[in-house]
N, CA and C atoms as an extended XYZ file, in Angstrom:
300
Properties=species:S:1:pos:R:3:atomname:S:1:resname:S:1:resid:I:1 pbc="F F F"
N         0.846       -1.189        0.000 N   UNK     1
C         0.000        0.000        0.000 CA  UNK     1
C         0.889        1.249        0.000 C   UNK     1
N         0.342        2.402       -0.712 N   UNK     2
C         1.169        3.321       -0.518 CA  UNK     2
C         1.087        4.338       -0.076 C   UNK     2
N         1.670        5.525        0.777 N   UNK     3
C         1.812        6.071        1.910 CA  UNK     3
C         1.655        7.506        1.301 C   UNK     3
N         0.586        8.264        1.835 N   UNK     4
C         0.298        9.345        1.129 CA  UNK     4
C         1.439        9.989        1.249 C   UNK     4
N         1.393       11.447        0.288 N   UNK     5
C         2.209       12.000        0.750 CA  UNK     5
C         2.151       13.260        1.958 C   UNK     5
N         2.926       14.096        2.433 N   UNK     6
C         2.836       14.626        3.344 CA  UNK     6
C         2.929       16.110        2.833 C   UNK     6
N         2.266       17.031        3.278 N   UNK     7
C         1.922       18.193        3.005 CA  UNK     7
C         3.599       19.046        3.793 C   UNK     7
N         4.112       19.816        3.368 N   UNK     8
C         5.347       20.106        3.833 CA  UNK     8
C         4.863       20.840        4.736 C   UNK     8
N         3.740       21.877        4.452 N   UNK     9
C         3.752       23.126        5.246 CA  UNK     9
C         2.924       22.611        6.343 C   UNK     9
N         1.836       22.017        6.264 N   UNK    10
C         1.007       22.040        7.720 CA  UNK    10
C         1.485       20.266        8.450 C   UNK    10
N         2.378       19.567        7.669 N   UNK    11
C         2.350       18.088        8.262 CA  UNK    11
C         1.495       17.191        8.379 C   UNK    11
N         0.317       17.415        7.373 N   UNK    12
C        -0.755       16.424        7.376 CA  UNK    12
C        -0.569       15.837        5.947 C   UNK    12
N        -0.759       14.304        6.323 N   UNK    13
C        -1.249       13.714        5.053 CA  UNK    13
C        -1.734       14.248        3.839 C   UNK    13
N        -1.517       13.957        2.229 N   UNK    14
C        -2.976       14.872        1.457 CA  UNK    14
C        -2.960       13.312        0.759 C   UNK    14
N        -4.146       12.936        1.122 N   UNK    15
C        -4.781       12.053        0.714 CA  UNK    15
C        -5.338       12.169       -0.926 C   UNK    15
N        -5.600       11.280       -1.596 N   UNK    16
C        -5.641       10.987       -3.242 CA  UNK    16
C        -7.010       11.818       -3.599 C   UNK    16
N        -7.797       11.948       -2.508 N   UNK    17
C       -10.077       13.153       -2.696 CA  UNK    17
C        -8.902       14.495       -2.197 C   UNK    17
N        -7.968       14.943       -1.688 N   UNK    18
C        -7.950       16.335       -1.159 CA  UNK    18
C        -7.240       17.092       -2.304 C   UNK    18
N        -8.111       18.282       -1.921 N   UNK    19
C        -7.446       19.209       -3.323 CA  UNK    19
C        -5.964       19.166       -2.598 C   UNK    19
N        -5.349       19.670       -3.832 N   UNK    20
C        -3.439       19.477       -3.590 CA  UNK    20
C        -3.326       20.586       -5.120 C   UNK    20
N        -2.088       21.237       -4.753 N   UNK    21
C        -1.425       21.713       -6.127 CA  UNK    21
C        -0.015       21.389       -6.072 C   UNK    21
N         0.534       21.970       -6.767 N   UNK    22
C         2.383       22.235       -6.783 CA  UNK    22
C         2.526       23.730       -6.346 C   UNK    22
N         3.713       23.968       -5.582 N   UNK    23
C         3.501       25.380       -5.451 CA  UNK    23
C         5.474       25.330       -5.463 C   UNK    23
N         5.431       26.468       -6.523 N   UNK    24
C         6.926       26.905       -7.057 CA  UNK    24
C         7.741       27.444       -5.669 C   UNK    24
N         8.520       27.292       -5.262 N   UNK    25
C         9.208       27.945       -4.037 CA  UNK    25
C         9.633       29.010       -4.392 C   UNK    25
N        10.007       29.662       -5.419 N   UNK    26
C        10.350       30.632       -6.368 CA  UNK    26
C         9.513       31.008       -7.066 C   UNK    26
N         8.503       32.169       -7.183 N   UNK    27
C         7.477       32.286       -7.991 CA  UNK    27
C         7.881       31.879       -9.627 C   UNK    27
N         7.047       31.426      -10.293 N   UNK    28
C         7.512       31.440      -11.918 CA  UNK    28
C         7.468       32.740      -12.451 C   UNK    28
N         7.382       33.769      -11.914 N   UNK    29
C         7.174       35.370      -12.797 CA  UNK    29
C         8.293       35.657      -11.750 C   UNK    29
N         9.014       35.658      -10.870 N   UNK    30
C        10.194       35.502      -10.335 CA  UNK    30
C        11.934       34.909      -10.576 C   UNK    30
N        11.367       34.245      -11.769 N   UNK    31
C        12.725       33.394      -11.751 CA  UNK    31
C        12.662       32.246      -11.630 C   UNK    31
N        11.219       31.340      -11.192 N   UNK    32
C        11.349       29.878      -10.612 CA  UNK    32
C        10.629       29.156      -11.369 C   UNK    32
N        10.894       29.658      -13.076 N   UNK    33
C        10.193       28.168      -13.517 CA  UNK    33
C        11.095       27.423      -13.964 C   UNK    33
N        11.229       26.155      -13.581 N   UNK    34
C        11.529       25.294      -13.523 CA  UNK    34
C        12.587       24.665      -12.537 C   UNK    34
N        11.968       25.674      -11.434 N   UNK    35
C        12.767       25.581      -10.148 CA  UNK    35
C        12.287       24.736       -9.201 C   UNK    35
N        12.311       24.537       -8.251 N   UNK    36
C        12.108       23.398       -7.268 CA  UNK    36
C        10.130       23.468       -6.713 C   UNK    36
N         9.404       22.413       -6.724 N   UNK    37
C         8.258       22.619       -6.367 CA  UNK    37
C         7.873       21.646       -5.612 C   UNK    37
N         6.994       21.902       -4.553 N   UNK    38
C         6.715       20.969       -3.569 CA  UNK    38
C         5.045       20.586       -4.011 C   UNK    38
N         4.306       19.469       -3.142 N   UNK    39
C         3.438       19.374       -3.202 CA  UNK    39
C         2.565       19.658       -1.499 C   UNK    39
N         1.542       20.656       -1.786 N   UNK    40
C         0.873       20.939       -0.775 CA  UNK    40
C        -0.691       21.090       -0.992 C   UNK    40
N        -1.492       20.662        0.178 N   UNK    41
C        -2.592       21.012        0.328 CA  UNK    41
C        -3.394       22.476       -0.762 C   UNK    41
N        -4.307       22.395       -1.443 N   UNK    42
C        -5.329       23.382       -1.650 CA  UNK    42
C        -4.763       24.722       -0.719 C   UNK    42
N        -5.480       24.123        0.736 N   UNK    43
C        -6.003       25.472        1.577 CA  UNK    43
C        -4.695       25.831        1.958 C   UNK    43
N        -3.509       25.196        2.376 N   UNK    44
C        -2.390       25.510        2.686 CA  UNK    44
C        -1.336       26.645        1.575 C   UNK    44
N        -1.614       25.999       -0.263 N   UNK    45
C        -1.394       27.032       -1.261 CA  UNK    45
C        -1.749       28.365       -0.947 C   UNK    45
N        -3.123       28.375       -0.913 N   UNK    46
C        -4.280       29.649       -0.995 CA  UNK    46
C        -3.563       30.408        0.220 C   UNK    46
N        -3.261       29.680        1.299 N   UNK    47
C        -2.782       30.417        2.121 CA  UNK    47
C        -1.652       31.445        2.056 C   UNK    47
N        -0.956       30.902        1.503 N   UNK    48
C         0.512       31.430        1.300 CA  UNK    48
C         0.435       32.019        0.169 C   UNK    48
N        -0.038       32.363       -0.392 N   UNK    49
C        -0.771       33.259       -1.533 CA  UNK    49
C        -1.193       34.449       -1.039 C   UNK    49
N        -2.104       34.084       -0.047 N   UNK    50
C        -3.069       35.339        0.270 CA  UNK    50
C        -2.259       36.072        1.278 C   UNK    50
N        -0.805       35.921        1.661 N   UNK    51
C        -0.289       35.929        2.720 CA  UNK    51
C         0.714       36.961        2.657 C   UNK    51
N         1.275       36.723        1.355 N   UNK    52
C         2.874       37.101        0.882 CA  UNK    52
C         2.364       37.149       -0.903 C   UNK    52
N         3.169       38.628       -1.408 N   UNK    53
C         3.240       38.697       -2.600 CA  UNK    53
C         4.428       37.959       -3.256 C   UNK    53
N         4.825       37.772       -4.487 N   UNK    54
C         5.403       37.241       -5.314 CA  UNK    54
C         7.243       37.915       -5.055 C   UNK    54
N         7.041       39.285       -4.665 N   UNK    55
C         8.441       39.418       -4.559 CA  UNK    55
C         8.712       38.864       -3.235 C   UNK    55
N         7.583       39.113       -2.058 N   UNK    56
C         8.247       38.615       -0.821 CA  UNK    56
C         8.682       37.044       -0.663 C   UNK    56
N         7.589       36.070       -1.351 N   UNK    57
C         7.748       34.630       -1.803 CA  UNK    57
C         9.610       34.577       -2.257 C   UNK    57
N         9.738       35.063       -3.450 N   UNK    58
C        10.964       35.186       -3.664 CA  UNK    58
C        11.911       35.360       -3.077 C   UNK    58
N        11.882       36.776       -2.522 N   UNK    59
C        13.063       37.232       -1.891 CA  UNK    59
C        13.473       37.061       -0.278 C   UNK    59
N        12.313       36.272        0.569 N   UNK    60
C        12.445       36.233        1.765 CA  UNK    60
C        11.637       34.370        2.113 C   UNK    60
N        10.847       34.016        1.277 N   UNK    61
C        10.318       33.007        1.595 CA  UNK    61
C        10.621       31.915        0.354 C   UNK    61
N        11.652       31.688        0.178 N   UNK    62
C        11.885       30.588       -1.028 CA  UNK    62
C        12.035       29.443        0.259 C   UNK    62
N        11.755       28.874        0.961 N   UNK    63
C        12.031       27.651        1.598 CA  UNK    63
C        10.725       27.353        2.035 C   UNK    63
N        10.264       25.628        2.802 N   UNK    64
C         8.890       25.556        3.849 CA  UNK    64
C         9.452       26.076        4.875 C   UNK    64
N        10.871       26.258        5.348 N   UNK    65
C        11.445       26.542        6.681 CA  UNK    65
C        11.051       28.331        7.032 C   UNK    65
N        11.218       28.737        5.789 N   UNK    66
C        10.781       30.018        5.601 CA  UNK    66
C         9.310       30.490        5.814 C   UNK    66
N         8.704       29.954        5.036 N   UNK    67
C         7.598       29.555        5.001 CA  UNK    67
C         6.359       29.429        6.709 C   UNK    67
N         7.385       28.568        6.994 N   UNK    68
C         6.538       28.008        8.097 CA  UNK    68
C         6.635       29.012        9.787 C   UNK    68
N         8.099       29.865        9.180 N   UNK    69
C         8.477       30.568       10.462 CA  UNK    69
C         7.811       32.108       10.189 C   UNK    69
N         6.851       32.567        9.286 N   UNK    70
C         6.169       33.409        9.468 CA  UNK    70
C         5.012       33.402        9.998 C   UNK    70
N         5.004       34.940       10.627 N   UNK    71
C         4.010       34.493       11.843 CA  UNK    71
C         2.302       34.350       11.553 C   UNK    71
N         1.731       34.580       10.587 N   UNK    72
C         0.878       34.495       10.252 CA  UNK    72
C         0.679       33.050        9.324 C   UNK    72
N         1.471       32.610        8.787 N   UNK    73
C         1.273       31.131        8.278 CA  UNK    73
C         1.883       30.230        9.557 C   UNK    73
N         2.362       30.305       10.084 N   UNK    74
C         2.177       29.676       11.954 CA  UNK    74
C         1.137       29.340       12.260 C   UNK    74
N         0.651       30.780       12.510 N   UNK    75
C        -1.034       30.557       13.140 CA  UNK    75
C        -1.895       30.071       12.442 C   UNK    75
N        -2.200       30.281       10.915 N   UNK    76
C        -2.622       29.223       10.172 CA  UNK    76
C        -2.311       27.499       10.554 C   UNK    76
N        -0.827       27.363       10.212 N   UNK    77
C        -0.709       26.139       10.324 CA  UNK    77
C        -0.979       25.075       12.116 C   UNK    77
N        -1.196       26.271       12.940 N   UNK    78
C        -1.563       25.425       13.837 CA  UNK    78
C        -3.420       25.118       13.949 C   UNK    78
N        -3.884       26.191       13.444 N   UNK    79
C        -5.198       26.171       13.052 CA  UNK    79
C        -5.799       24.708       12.188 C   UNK    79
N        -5.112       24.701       11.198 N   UNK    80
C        -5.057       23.657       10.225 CA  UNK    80
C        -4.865       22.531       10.463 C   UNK    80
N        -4.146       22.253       11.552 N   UNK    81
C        -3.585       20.878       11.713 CA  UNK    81
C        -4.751       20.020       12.385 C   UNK    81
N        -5.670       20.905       13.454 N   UNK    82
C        -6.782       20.330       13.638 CA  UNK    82
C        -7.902       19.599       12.938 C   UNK    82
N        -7.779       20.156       11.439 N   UNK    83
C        -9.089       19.954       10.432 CA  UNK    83
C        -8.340       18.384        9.803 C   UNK    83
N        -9.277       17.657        9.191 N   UNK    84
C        -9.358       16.436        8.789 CA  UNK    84
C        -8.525       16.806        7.426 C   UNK    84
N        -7.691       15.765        6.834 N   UNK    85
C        -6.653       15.874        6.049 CA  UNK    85
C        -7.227       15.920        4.779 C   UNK    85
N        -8.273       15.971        4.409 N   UNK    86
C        -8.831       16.299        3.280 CA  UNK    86
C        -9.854       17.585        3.617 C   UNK    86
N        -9.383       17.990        4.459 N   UNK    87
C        -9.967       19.848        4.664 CA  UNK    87
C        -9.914       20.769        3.957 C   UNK    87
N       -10.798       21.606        3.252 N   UNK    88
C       -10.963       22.162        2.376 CA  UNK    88
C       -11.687       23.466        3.051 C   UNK    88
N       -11.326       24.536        2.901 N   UNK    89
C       -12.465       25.742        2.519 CA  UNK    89
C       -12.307       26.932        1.973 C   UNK    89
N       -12.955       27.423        1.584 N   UNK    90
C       -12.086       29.498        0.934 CA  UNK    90
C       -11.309       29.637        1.784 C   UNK    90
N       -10.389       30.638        1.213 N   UNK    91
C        -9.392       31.288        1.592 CA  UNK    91
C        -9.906       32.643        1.910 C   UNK    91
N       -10.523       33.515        2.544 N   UNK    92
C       -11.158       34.926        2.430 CA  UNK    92
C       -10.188       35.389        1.460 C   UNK    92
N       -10.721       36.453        1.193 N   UNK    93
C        -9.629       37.702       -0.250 CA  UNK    93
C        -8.224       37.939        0.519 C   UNK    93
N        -7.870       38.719       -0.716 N   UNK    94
C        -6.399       38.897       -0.185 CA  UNK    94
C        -6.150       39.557        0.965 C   UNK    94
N        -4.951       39.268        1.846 N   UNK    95
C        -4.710       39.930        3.203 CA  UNK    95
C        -4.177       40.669        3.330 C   UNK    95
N        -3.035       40.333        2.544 N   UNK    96
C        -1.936       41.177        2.710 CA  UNK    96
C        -2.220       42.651        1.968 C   UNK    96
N        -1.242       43.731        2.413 N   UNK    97
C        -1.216       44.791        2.040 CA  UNK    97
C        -0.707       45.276        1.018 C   UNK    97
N        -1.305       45.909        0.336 N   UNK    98
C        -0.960       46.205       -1.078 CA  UNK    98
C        -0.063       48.089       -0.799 C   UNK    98
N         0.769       47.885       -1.235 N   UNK    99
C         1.975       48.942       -1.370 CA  UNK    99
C         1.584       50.052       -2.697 C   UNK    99
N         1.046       51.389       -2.062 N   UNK   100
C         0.218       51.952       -3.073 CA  UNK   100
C         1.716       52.876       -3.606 C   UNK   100
């Protein structure tokens, strides 16, 4: 039998029914296509999306280590870890602040 794989950012299983994408560690409008990509959860993507723009992804969050030590995808990910491994829901709109 074979052993799902493991979501990097929140440490849960993603089972074969849970949404999952690839997510570039390097944005691809950054420099990172065809750069290193992990596989993570739906809601965990959306997260880190709605979280961090494309230069900050780049220039400060190219790792999960990175990733995981900001403080707002923290609190996500401890949030998350509670919900069943095929947990799914919106992401509310974007969070982060837009630099006028």
């Amino acid at each position: 039998m074979e052993t799902e794989p493991i979501c990097p950012l929140c440490g849960r299983p993603i089972p074969p029914q849970a949404r999952q994408s690839l997510h570039h560690l390097v944005p691809k409008l950054k420099g990172g296509k065809g750069g290193p990509v992990v596989l993570l959860h739906q809601i965990c993507h959306n997260e880190i999306h709605a979280t961090l723009t494309e230069a900050e992804l780049a220039r400060d969050y190219a790792s999960i280590e990175a990733l995981r030590a900001h403080p707002r995808l923290g609190r996500f990910i401890k949030w998350v870890a509670k919900r069943p491994a095929d947990f799914h829901s919106k992401t509310p709109g974007r969070r982060r602040k837009r630099k006028s």
